[in-house]
C-alpha positions as CSV (number, residue, x, y, z in Angstrom):
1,X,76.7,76.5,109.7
2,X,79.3,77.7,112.4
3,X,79.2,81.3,111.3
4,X,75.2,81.3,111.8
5,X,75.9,80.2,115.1
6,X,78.1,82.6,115.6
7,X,76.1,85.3,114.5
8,X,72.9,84.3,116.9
9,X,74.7,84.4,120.2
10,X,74.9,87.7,122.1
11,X,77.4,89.6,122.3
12,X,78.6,91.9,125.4
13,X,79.4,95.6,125.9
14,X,81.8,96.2,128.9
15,X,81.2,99.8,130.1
16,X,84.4,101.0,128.6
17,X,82.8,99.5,125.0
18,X,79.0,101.2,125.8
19,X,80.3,104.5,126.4
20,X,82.4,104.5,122.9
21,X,79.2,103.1,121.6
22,X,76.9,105.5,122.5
23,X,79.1,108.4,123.3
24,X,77.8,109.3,127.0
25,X,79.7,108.9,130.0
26,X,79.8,106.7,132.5
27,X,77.9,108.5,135.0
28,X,75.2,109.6,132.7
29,X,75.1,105.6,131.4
30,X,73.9,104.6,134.9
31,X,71.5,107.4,135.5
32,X,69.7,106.5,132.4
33,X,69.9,102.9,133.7
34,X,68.7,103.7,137.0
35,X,65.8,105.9,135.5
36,X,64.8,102.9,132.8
37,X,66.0,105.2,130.2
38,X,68.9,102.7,129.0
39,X,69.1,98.9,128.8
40,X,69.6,97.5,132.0
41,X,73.2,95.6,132.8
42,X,73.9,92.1,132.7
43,X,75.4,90.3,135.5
44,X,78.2,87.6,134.4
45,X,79.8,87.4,137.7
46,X,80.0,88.9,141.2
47,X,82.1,91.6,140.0
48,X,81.5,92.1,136.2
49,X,78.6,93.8,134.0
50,X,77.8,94.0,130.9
51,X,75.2,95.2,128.3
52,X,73.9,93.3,125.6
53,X,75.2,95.0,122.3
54,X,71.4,94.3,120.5
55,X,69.9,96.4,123.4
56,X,72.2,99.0,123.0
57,X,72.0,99.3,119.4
58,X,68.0,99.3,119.6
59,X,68.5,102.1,122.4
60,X,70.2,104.0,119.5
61,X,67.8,103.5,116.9
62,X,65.0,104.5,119.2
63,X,67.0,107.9,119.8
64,X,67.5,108.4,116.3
65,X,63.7,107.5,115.4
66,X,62.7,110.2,117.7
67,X,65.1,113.0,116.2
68,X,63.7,112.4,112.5
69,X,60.2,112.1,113.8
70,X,60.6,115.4,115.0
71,X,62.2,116.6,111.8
72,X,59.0,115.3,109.9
């Protein structure tokens, strides 16, 4: 039961983490943010953002979607 629980909360990206991820930069992560081209940040304090890994990971799969659809 514990490792369910586990498994349904969120998990956070810190930049550093998102730009390993998806292999862009830092200044090209906040463009696409500020164009709604990229999963918005999360807040979690005055100071400190974050993405939310599942957002990330769909942002990915969209990306690779669109490269096979126009393979097909």
């Amino acid at each position: 039961m514990k490792n369910q629980q586990q498994n349904t909360q969120p998990k956070i990206l810190r930049l550093p983490q998102t730009v390993a991820k998806t292999g862009l930069g830092r200044s090209t992560i906040y463009n696409l943010v500020s164009r709604g081209e990229f999963p918005q940040q999360i807040k979690l304090s005055p100071r400190t953002m974050g993405f939310l890994e599942s957002e990330v990971d769909q942002w990915l799969a969209g990306k690779v979607e669109a490269r096979n659809q126009k393979r097909a």
